[in-house]
N, C-alpha and C positions, 0 to 999 in steps of 0.2 A: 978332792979339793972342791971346796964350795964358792959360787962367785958372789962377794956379798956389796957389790956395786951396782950405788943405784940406779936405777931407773929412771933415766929423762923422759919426761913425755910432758905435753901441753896437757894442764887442768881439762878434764872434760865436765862440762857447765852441767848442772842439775836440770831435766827438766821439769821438776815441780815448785820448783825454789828461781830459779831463774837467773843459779851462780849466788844468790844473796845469802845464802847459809841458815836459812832459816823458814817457815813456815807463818804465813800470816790467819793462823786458826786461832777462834777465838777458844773460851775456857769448856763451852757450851759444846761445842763443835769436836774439841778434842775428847770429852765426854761421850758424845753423842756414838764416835766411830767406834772408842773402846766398849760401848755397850751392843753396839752392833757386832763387835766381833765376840763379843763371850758371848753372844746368844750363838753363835755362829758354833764356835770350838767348844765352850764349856757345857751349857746346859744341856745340850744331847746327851754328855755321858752322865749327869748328876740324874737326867731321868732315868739314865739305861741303870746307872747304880740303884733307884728305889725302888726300878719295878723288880731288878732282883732280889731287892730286901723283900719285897710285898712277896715272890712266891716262895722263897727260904720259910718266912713265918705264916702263910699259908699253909705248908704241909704241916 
């Protein structure tokens, strides 16, 4: 038997929001972190991917 009753609990408030549900970053800004994170996660493997292409077509 599953108990599918909800769960009371007091809102626990955002601390980056400040409960206001929302983000006050501008267009620039929200650009800015997503380019900081694909340098971050992306471009390491798209390098790791060409320098394997560069020694496949090397040999």
């Amino acid at each position: 038997m599953q108990d599918t009753a909800p769960i009371i609990r007091a809102p626990i408030p955002c601390n980056v929001c400040g409960g206001r549900g929302y983000l006050p970053l501008s267009a620039a800004e929200i650009v800015r972190r997503t380019v900081i994170e694909a340098r971050r996660i992306y471009w390491p493997m798209v390098a790791e991917r060409q320098q394997q292409q560069q020694q496949m077509e090397a040999r």
